[in-house]
Backbone bond lengths (Angstrom), bond angles and torsions (degrees), N, CA, C in turn:
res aa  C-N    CA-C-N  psi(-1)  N-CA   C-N-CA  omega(-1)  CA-C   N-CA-C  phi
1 X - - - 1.448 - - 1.532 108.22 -
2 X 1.350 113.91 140.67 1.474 102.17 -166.67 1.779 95.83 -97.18
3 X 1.265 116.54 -177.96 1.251 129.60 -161.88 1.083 108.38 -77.30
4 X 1.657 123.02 -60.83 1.725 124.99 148.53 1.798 111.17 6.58
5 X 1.422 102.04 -82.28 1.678 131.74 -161.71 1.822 95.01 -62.68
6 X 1.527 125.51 -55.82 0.875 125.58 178.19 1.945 113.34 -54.22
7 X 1.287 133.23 -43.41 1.092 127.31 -157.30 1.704 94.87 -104.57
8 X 1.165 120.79 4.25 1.652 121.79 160.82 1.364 102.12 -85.41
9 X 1.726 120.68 -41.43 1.815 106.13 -162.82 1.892 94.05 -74.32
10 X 1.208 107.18 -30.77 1.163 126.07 -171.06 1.971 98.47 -49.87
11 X 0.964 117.90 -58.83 1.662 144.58 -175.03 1.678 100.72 -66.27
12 X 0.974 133.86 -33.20 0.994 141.97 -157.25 1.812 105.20 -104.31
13 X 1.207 105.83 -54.22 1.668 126.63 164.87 1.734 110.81 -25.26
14 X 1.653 82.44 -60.07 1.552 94.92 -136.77 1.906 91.84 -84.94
15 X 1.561 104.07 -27.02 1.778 99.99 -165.65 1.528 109.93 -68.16
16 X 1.305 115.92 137.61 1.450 122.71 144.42 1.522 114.74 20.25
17 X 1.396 122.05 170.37 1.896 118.63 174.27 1.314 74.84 -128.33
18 X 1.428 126.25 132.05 1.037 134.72 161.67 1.707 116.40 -112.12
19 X 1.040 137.21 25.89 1.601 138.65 -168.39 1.759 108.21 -107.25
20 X 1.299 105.12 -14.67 1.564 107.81 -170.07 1.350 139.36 69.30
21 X 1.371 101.76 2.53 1.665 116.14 166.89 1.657 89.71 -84.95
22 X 1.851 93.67 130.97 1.468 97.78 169.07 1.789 88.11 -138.37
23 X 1.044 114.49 168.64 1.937 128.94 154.60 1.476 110.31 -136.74
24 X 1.069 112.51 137.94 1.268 125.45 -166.25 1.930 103.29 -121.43
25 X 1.823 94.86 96.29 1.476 98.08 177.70 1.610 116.43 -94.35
26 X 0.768 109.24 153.23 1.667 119.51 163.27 1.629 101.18 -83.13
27 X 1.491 102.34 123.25 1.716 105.36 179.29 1.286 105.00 -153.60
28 X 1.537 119.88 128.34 1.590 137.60 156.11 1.452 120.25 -79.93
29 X 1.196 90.20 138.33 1.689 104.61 176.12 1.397 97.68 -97.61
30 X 1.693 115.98 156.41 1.310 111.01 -169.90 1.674 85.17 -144.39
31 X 1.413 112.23 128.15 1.431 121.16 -168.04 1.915 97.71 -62.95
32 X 1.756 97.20 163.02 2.110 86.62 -173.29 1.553 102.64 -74.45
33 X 1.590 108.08 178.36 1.436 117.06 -167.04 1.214 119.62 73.49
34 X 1.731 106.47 172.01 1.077 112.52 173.86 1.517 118.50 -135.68
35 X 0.737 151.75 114.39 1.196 160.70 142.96 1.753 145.29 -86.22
36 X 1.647 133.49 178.26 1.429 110.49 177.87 1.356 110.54 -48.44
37 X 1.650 111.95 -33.11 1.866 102.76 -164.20 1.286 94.76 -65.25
38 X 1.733 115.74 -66.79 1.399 98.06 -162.75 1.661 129.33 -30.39
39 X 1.413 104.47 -47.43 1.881 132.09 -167.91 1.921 82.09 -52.15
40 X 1.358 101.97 -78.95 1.266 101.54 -174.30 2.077 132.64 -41.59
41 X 1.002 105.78 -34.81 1.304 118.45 172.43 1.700 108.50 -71.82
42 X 1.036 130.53 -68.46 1.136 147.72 167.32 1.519 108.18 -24.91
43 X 1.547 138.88 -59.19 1.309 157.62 92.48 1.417 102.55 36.25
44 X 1.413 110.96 -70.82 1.585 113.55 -153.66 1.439 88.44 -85.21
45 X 1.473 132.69 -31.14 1.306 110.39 -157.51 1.526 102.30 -97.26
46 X 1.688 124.81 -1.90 1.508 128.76 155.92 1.417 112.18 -65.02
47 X 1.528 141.99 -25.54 1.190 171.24 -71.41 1.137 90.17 -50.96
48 X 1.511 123.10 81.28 1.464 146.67 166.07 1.467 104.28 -68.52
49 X 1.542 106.02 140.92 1.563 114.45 153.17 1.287 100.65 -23.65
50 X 1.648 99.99 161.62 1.624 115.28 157.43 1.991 97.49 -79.62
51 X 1.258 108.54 -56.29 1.352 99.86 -176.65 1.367 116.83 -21.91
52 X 1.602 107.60 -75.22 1.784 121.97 -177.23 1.713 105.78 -50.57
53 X 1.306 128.46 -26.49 1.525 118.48 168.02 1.300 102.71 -63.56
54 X 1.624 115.08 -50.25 2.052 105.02 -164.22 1.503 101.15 -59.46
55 X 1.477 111.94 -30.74 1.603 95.13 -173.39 1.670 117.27 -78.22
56 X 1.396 110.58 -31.68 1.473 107.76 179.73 2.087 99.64 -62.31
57 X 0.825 96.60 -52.38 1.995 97.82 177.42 1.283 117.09 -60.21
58 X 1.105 114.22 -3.98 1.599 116.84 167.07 1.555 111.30 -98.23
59 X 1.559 99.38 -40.86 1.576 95.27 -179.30 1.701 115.96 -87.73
60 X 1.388 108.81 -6.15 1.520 110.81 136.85 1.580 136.89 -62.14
61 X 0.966 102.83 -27.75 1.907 101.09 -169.27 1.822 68.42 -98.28
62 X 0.919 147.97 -53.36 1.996 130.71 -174.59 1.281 91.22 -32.82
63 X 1.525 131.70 -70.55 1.165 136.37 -138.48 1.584 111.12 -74.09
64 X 1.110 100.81 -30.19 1.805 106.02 169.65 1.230 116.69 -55.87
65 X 1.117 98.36 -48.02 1.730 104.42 -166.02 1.722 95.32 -79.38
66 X 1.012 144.16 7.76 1.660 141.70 -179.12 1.329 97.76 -89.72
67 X 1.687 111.00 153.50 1.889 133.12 153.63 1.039 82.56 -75.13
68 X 1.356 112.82 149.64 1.669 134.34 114.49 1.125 105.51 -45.02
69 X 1.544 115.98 132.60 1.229 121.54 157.95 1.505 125.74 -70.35
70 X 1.827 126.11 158.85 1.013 115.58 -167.15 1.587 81.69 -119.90
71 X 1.852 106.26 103.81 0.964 116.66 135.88 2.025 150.67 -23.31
72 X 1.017 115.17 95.33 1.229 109.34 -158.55 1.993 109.52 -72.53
73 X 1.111 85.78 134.60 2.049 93.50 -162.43 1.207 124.56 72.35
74 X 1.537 138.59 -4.06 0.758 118.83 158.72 1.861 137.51 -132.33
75 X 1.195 88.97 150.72 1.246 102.74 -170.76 1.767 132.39 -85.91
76 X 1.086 142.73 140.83 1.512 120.32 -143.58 1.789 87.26 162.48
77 X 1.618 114.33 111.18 0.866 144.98 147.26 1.842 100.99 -12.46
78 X 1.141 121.16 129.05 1.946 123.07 171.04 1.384 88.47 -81.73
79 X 1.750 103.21 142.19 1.444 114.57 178.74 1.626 94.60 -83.89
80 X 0.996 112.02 165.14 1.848 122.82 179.37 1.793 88.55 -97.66
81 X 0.862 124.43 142.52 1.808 111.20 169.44 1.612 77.97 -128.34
């Protein structure tokens, strides 16, 4: 990409929205990782059964205790969870 093309997307990126279409969402941030809180929060804000929470927290503490499998050929950074 030549430098021209780069410092237009660049110009374009960075300015203001000027057209006046806006939407206005309601959105949570959810700190990184995962853990019971996350499982649990996540849960509350589906406002899931209690049942369907015991099962997602069960099939969390399963998932702890699992290897990653070692994929054959490929290679790929381990996620940190």
């Amino acid at each position: 990409m030549e430098t021209n093309e780069k410092d237009i997307i660049q110009e374009v990126t960075n300015k203001e929205y000027e057209f006046g279409f806006t939407t206005d969402i309601a959105t949570e941030t959810i700190r990184k990782g995962l853990d019971e809180e996350v499982v649990r929060l996540i849960s509350k804000k589906k406002n899931e059964p209690e049942w369907l929470l015991d099962f997602r927290l069960k099939a969390f503490r399963k998932w702890q205790t699992m290897k990653e499998p070692d994929w054959a050929h490929l290679e790929y950074e381990t996620p940190n969870y």
